[in-house]
DRENKESE-970409 format. One record per residue (C-alpha): residue number from 1; residue in one letter; x, y, z. Coordinates in Angstrom, 3 decimals. Each point is the difference from the previous one (the first is absolute). Example, Ala and Ser with C-alpha at 12.3 -4.5 7.8 and 13.67 -1.06 7.14 Angstrom:
REM residues 2
+-----+------+----------+----------+----------+
|  nr | rest |        x |        y |        z |
+-----+------+----------+----------+----------+
|   1 |    A |   12.300 |   -4.500 |    7.800 |
|   2 |    S |    1.370 |    3.440 |   -0.660 |
+-----+------+----------+----------+----------+
***
This chain:
REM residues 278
+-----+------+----------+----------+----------+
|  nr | rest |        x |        y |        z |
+-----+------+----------+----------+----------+
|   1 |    X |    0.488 |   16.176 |    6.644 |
|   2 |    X |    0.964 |    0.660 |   -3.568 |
|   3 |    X |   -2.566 |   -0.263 |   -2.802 |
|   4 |    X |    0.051 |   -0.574 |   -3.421 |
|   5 |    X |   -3.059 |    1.157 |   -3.034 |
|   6 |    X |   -0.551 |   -3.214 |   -1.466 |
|   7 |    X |   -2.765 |    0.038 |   -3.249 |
|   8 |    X |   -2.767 |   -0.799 |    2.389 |
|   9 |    X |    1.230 |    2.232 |    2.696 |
|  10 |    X |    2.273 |    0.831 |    3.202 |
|  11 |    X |    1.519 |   -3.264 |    1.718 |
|  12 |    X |    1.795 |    0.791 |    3.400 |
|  13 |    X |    3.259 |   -1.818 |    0.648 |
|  14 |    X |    2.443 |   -0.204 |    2.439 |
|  15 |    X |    3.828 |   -0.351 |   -1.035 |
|  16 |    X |    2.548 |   -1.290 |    2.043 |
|  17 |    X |    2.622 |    1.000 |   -2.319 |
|  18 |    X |    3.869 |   -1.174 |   -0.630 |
|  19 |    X |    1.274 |   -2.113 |   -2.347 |
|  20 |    X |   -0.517 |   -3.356 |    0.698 |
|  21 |    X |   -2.296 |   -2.699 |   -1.782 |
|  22 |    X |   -3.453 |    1.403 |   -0.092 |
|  23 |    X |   -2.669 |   -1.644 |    1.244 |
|  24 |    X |   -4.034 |    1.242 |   -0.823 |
|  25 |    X |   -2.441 |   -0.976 |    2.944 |
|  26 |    X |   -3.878 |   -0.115 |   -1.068 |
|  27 |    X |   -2.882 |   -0.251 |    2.326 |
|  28 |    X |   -3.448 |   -1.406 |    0.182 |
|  29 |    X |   -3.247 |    2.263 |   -0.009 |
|  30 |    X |   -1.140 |    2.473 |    2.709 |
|  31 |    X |    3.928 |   -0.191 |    1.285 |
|  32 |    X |    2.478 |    2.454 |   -1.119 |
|  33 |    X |    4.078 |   -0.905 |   -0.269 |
|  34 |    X |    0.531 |    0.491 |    3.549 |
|  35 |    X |   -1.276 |   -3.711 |    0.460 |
|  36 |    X |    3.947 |   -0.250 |   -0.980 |
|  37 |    X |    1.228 |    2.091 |    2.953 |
|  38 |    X |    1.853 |   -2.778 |    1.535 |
|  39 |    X |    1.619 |   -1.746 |   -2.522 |
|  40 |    X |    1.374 |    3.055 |   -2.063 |
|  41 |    X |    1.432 |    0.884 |    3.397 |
|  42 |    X |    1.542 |   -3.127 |    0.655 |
|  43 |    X |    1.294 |   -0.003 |   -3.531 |
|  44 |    X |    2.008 |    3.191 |    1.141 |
|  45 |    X |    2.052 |    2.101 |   -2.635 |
|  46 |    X |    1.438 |   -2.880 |   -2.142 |
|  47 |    X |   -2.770 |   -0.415 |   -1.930 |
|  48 |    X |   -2.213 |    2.964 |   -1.535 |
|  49 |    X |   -3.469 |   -0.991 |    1.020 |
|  50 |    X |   -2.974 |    2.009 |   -1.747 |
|  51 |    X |   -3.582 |   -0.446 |    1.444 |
|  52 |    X |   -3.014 |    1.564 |   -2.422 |
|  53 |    X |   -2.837 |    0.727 |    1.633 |
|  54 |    X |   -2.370 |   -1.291 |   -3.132 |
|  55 |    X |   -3.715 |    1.146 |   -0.435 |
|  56 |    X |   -1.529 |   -2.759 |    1.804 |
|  57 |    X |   -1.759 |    2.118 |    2.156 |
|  58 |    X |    2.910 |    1.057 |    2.698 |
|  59 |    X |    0.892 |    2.593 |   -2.658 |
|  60 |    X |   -0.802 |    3.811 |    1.548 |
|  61 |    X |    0.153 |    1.485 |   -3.499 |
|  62 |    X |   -2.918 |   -1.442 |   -2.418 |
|  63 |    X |    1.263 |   -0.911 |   -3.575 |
|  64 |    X |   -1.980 |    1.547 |   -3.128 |
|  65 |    X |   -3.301 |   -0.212 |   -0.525 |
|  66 |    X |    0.715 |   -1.947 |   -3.681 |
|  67 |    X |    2.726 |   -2.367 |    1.588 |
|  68 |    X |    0.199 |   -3.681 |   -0.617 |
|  69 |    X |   -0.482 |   -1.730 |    3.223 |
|  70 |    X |   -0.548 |   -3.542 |   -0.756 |
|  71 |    X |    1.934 |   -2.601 |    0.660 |
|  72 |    X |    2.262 |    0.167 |   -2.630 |
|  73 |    X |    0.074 |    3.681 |   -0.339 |
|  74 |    X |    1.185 |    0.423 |    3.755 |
|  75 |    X |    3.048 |   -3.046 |   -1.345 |
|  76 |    X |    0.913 |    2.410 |   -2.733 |
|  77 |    X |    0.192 |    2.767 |    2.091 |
|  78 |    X |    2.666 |   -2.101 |    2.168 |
|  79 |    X |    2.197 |   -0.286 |   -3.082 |
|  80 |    X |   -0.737 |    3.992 |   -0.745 |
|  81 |    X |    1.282 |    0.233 |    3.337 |
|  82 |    X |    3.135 |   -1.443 |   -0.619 |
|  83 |    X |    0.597 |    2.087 |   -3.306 |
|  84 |    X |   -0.622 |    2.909 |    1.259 |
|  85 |    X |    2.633 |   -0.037 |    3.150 |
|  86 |    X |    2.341 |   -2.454 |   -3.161 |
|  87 |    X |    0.301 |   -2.490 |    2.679 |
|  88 |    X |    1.839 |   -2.701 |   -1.589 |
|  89 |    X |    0.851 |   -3.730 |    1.435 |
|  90 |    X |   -2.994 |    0.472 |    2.722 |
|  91 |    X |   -0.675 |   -3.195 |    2.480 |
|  92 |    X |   -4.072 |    0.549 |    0.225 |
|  93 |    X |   -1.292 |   -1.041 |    2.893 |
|  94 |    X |   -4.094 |   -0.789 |    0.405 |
|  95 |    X |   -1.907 |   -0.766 |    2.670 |
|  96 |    X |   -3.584 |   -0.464 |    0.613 |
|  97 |    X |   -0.929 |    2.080 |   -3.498 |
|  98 |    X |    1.516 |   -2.325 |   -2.446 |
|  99 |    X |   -1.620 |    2.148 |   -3.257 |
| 100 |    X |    3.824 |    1.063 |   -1.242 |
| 101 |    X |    0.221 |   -3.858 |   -1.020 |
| 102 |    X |   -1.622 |    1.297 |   -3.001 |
| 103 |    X |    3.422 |    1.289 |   -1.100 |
| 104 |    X |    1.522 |   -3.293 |   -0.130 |
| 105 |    X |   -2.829 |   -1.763 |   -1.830 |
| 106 |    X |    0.437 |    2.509 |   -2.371 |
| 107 |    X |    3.482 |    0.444 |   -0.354 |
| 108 |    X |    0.543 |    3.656 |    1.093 |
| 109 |    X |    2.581 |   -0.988 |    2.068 |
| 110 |    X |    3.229 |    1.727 |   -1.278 |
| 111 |    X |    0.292 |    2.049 |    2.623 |
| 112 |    X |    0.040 |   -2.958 |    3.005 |
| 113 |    X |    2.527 |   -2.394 |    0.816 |
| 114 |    X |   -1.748 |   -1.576 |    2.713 |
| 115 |    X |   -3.364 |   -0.851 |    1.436 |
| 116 |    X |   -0.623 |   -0.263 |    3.186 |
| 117 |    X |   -3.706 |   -1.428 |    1.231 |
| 118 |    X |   -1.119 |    0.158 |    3.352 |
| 119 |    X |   -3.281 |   -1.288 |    1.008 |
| 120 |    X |   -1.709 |    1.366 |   -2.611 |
| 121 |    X |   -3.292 |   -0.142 |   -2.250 |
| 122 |    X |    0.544 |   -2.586 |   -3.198 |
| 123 |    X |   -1.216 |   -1.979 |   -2.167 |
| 124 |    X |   -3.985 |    0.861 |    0.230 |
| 125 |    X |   -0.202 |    0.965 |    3.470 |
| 126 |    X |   -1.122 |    3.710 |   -0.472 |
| 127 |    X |   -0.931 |    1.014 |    1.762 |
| 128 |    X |    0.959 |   -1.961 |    2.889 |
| 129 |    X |   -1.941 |   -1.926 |    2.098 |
| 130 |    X |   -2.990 |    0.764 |    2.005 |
| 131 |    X |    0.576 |    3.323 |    0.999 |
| 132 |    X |    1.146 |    0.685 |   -3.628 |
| 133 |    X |   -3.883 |   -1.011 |   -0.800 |
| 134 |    X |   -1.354 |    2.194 |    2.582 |
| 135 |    X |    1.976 |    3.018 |   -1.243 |
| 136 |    X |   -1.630 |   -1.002 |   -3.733 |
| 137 |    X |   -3.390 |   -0.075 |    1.387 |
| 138 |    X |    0.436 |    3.196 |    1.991 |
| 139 |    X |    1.141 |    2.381 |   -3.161 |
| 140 |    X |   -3.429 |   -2.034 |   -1.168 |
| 141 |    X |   -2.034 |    2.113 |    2.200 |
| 142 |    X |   -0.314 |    3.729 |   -0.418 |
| 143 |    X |    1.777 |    1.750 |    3.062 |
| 144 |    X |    1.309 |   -3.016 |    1.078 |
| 145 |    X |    3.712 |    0.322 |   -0.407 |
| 146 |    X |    0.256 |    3.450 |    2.016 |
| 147 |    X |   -1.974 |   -2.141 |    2.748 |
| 148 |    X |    2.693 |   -2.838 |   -0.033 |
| 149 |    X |    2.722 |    2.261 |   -0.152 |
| 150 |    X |   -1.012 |    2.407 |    3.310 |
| 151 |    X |   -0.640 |   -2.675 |    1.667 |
| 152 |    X |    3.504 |   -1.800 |   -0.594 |
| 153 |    X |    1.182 |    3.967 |    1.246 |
| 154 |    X |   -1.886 |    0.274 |    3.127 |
| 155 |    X |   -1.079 |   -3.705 |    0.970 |
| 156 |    X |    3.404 |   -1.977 |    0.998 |
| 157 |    X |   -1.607 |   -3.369 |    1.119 |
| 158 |    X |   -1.475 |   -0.405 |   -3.652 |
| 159 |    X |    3.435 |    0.505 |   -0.786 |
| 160 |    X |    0.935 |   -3.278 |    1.273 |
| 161 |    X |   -3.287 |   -1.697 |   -0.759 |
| 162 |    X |    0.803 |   -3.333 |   -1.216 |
| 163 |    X |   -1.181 |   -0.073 |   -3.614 |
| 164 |    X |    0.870 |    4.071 |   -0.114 |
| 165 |    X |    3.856 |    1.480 |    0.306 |
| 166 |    X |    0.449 |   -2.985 |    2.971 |
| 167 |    X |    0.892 |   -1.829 |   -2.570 |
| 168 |    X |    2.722 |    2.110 |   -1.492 |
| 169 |    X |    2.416 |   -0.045 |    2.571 |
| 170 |    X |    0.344 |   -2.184 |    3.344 |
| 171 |    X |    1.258 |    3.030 |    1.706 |
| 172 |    X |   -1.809 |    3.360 |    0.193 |
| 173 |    X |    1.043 |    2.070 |   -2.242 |
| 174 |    X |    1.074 |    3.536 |    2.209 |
| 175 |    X |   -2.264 |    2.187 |    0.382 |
| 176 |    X |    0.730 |    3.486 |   -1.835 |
| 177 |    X |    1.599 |   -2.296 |   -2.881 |
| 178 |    X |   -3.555 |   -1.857 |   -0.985 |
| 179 |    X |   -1.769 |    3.077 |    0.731 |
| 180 |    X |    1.869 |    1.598 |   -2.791 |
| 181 |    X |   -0.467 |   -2.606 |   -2.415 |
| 182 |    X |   -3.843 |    0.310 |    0.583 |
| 183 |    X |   -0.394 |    3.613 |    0.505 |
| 184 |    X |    0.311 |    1.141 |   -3.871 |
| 185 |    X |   -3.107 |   -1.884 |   -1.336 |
| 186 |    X |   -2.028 |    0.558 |    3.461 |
| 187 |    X |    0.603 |    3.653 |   -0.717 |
| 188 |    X |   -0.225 |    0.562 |   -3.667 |
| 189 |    X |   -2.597 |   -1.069 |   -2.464 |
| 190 |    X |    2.756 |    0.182 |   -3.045 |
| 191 |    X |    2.310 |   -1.995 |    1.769 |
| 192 |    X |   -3.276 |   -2.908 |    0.415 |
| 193 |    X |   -0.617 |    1.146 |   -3.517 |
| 194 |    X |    3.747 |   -1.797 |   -0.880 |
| 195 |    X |   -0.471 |   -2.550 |    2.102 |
| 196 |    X |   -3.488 |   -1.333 |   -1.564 |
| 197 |    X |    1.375 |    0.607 |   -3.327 |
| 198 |    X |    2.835 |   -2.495 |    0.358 |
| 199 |    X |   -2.315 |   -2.166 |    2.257 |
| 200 |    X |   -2.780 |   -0.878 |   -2.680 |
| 201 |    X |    2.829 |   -0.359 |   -2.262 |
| 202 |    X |    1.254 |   -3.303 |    0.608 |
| 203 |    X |   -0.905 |   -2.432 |   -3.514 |
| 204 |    X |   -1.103 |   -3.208 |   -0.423 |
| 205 |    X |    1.559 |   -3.668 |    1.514 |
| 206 |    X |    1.290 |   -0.799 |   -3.365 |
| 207 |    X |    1.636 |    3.113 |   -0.722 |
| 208 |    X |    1.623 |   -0.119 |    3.234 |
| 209 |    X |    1.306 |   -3.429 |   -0.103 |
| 210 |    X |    0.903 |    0.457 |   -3.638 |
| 211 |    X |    2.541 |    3.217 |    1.527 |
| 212 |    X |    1.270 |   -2.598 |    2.491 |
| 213 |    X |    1.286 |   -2.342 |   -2.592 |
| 214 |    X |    1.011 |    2.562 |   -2.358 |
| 215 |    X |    2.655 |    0.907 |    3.332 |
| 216 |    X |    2.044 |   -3.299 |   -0.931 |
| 217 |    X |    2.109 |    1.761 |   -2.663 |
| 218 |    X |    2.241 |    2.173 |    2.845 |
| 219 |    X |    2.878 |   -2.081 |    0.559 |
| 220 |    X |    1.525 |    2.555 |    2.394 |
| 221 |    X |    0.022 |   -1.031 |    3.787 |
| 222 |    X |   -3.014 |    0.079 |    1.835 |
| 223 |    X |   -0.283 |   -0.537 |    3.542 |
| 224 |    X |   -3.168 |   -0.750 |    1.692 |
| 225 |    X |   -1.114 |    0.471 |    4.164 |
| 226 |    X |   -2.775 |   -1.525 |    1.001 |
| 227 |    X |   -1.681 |    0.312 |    3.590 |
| 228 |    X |   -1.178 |   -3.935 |    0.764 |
| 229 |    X |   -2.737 |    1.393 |    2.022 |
| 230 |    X |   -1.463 |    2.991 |   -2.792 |
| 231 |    X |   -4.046 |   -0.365 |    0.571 |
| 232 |    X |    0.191 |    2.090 |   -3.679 |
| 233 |    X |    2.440 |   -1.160 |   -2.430 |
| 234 |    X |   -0.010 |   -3.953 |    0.296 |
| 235 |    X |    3.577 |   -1.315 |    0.510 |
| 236 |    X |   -0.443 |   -2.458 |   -2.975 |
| 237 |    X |    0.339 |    2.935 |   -2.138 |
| 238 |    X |    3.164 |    0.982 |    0.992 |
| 239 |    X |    1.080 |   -3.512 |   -0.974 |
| 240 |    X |   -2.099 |    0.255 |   -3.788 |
| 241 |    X |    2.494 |    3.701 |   -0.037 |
| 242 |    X |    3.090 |   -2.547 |    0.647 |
| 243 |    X |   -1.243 |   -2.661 |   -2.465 |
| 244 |    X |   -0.659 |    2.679 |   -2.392 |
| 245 |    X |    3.075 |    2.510 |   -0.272 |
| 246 |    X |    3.294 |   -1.913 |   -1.704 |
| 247 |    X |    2.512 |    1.720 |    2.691 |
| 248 |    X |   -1.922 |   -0.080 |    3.467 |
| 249 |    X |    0.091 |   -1.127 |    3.346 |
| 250 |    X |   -2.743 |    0.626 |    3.113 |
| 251 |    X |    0.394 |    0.183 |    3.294 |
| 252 |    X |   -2.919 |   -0.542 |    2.347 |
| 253 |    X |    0.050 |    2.509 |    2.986 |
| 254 |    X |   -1.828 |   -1.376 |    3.310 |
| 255 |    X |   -1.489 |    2.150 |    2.403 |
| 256 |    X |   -1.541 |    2.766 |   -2.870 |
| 257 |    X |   -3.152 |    0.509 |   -1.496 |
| 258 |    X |    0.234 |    1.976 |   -3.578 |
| 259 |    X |    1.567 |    3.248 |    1.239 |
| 260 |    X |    3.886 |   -1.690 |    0.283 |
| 261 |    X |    1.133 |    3.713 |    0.608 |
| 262 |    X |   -1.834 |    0.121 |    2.947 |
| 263 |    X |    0.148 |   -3.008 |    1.361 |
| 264 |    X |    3.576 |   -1.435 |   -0.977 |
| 265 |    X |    2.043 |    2.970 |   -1.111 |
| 266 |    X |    3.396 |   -1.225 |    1.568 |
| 267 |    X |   -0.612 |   -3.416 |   -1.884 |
| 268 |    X |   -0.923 |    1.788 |   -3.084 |
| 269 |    X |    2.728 |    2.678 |    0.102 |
| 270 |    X |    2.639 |   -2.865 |    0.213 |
| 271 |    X |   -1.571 |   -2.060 |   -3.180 |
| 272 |    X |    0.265 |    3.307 |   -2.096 |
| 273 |    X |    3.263 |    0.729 |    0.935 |
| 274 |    X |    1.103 |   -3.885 |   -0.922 |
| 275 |    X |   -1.986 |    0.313 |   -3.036 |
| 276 |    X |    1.205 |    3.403 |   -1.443 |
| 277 |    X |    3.730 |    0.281 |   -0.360 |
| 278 |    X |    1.577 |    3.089 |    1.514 |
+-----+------+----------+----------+----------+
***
């Protein structure tokens, strides 16, 4: 892992090098950019694939105390991202944390050439679904985060409880690979710390919604995936993205719930590689 000191702290990355079109992966909270695993290896060395590992709570290094966590701060720090490595003509890919929208609806976009959106949140589902309330009402509750988050380390079967991470992906996700996206924030108090920070940050329906309009103005292509049977990010909002974007097309992926990388990788390698030109 490389790592870069961004203004609100150190943000892991991994780098598969080469010069070939660059394409940024993001992921959604407590998962870290190995949820990307299989598709940056079925991508193989014609494309450079870079997967951040933002502080969403997978993060092993906590950012500064006085960091800006919210919503929008954690979109901005996307962009710093991309300054700071100067990565220029970037495909951005999203799925399940759809926060970096925020870039398009505000027009900090010089830097991407393409958006990608997989399954993701949008329009004013943050956070997402049921279990996105339960993780709300646990930071609510004094200890209850660290309680959440051991127990998602040493508990497997509430892993897959329906309502829980069951509904992430159809398919368990292997073993030591979930276990490192929960261990951070079972482990360390700063790394919760982050976590609740951006957590409580999310604003209100209007200002969301007014962000998702605002995203009409990029006129670059955007392609959205869409898992038919995601129990967390309702399909018809894939089809709002489609309406909404000048330039885009979805594709509805069978067989999935949210976490496409997971579930459909092959399928999803072979729609970036049609989508990004080599």
């Amino acid at each position: 892992m490389a790592e870069v000191e961004l203004s609100a702290g150190p943000v892991e990355y991994a780098d598969t090098g080469g010069d070939g079109p660059v394409l940024v992966l993001l992921h959604g909270v407590t998962i870290d950019g190995s949820v990307w695993r299989k598709v940056v290896s079925g991508l193989g060395a014609q494309y450079r694939c870079i997967t951040p590992t933002l502080p969403l709570g997978a993060h092993r290094k906590p950012m500064n105390p006085e960091a800006d966590l919210s919503l929008r701060g954690m979109a901005l720090l996307v962009e710093e991202f991309l300054e700071r490595l100067d990565l220029r003509e970037v495909t951005l890919v999203l799925n399940d944390w759809g926060g970096a929208q925020i870039l398009f609806a505000e027009e900090r976009t010089e830097r991407i050439a393409r958006l990608v959106l997989t399954s993701c949140e949008a329009f004013d589902n943050y956070p997402p679904g049921l279990p996105g309330r339960v993780l709300d009402l646990v930071l609510r509750v004094p200890g209850g985060l660290a309680l959440l988050m051991k127990a998602l380390l040493h508990l497997p079967p509430l892993r897959r409880a329906p309502g829980a991470w069951g509904w992430m992906s159809k398919r368990p996700v292997p073993d030591e690979v979930i276990r490192g996206w929960f261990r951070p924030a079972a482990t360390n108090p700063e790394i919760r710390r982050d976590l609740a920070r951006y957590a409580l940050s999310v604003p209100p329906r209007e200002a969301l919604l007014e962000w998702a309009w605002r995203m009409r103005s990029f006129d670059r292509p955007v392609l959205i995936v869409w898992a038919t049977e995601d129990k967390l990010m309702p399909l018809e909002h894939g089809h709002r993205l489609d309406t909404l974007f000048p330039d885009a097309a979805i594709v509805e992926v069978e067989d999935s719930y949210t976490l496409i990388p997971e579930d459909q990788p092959e399928l999803l390698t072979e729609l970036l590689r049609e989508f990004v030109p080599r």
